[in-house]
N, C-alpha and C positions, 0 to 999 in steps of 0.2 A: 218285581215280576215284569215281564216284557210284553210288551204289546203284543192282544190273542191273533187280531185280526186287522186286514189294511182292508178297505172297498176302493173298488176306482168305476167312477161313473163315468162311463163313456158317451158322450153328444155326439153322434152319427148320421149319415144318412146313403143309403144303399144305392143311391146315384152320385158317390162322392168317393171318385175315385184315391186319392188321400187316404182316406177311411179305411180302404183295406189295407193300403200301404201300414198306417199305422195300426191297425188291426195285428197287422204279423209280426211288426216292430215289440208289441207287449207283449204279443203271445211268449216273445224270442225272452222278453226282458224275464217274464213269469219260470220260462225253463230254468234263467240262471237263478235266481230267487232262491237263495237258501234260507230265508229267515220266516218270520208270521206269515201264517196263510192270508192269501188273495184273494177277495172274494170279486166277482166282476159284475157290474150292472151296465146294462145298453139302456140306452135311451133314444129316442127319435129328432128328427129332425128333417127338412125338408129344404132342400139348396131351391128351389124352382117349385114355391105351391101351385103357383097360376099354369102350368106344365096341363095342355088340353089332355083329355085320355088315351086319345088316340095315339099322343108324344106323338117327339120329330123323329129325320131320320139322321143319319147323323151330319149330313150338309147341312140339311138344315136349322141344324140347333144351332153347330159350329158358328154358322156365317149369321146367321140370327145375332148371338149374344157377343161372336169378338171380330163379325166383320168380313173375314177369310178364313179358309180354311187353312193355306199357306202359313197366316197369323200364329196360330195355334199348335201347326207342325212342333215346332219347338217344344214345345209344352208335353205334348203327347210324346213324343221320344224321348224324352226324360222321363216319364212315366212308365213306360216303357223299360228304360234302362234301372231304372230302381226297383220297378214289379220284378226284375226276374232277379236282383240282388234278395228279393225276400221270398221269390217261390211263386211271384203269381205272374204270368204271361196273358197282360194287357192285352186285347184286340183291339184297336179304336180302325180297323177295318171299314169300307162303306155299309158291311152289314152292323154297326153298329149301331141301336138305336137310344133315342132317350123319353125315360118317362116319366107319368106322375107318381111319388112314391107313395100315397095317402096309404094307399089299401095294404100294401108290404110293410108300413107298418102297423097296420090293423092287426095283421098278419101275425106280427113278430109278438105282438104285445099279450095276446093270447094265450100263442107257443111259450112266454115267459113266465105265467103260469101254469102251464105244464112241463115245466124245465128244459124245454130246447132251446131256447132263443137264441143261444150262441152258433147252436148247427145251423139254425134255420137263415140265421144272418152270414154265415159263411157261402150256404147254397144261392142266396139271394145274389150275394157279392160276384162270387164266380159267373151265375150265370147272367148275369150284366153287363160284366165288364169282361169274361174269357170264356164262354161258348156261347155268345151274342144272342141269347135265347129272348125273345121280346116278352117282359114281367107284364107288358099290359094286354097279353092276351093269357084268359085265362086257362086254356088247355094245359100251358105253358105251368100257371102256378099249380093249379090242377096236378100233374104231375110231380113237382116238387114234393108238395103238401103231401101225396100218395105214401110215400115213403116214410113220415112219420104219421100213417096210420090215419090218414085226416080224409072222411070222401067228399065229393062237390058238393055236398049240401050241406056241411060245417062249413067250408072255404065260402061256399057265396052267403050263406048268414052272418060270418065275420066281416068279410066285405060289403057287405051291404048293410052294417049295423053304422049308424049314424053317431047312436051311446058310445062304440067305441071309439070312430071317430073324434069325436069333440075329446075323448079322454087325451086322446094322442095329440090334437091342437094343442090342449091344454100344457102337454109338458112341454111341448115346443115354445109353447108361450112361457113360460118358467125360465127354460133354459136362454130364453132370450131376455126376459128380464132380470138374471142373475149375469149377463154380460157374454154370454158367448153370442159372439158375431162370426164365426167361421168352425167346418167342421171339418178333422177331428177335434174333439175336446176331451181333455181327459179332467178329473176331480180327484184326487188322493186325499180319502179322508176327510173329505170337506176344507182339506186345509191349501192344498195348492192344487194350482191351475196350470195344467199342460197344452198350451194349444199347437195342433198341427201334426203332422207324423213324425213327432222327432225319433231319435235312435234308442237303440234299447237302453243304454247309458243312463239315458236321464230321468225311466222311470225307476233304474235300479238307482240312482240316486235319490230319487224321493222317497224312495223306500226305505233307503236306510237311515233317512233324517227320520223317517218316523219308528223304525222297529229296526234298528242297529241290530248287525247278527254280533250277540255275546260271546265274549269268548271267555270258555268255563277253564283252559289253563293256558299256561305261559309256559314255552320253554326258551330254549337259548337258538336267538334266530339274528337277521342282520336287522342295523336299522333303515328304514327308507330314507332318512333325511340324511347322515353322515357317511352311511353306507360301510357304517364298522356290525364288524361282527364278530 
């Protein structure tokens, strides 16, 4: 009997533009996926904890951490050019900002026991990184949250709960004492380690090291190596 089910725990963080990139890279890998079901788990993570609340703006984070903004050009156009190979149209525009992610994942960790976490990390992503909406103002989340039924006074309780806080240090401290130092991180079954956005390729190859799709007959076909048929 074949393996029922694969998990892939993903290490993330909603200021970590990568993350989406490889966010859409699995999603793409999961459509081809014809063999055991997938089950998906998010996890937190935080690129920048010391990140004031207020966040920068986007000059000033740029030139803060790599010096120029010129420096970086690079980077961002390449980001750029692979967000829209996967569907997502990066802004890193002057109105982009950056912030602390603590409370977003308060947020998420919540919505993941009430089965959204994946919409809710979706809406997070986009509005970060492509309608430059600022997460650390709360009108901002406020509205997000609106739309799965959540009013300002669940949102600033979650936010402001400390309990969940330290839950969510905690797995960040996990995830870093189990060796992830950069995010994306993927986990296949506990058994291999994906880091980075790589291409859908390489989660459908760990996939099928672990739950090979069977083939229940054979008929008369070429072969790949000789190329007789």
């Amino acid at each position: 009997m074949g393996l029922e089910k694969i998990t892939v725990d993903v290490v993330s963080d909603v200021a970590c533009p990568w993350c989406y990139v490889g966010k859409r890279r699995l999603e793409q890998a999961l459509k081809e996926w014809k063999g055991a079901e997938v089950e998906v788990h998010w996890h937190p993570y935080q690129l920048d904890p010391n990140m004031p609340k207020d966040g920068f703006t986007r000059d000033e984070y740029l030139v803060n951490k790599f010096g120029s903004i010129e420096k970086v050009r690079a980077m961002t156009d390449h980001l750029t050019t692979v967000g829209k190979e996967v569907g997502i149209d990066f802004d890193f525009s002057e109105k982009w900002t950056s912030v602390n992610t603590l409370h977003l994942h308060q947020l998420l960790h919540v919505a993941g026991h009430e089965g959204f976490k994946d919409q809710l990390k979706e809406r997070f992503l986009k509005a970060y990184f492509v309608d430059l909406n600022p997460l650390n103002d709360n009108q901002v989340v406020y509205k997000i949250l609106a739309d799965f039924n959540w009013d300002t006074t669940k949102v600033d309780q979650i936010m402001a709960d400390e309990a969940i806080a330290k839950k969510v240090k905690e797995q960040i401290a996990h995830s870093q004492s189990i060796g992830v130092t950069g995010v994306p991180f993927f986990i296949i079954n506990n058994e291999f380690g994906i880091s980075g956005a790589q291409p859908s390729s390489v989660f459908l190859e760990a996939f099928n090291k672990l739950a090979p799709i069977e083939t229940i007959a054979d008929g008369e076909s070429c072969d790949q190596i000789t190329g007789e048929c």
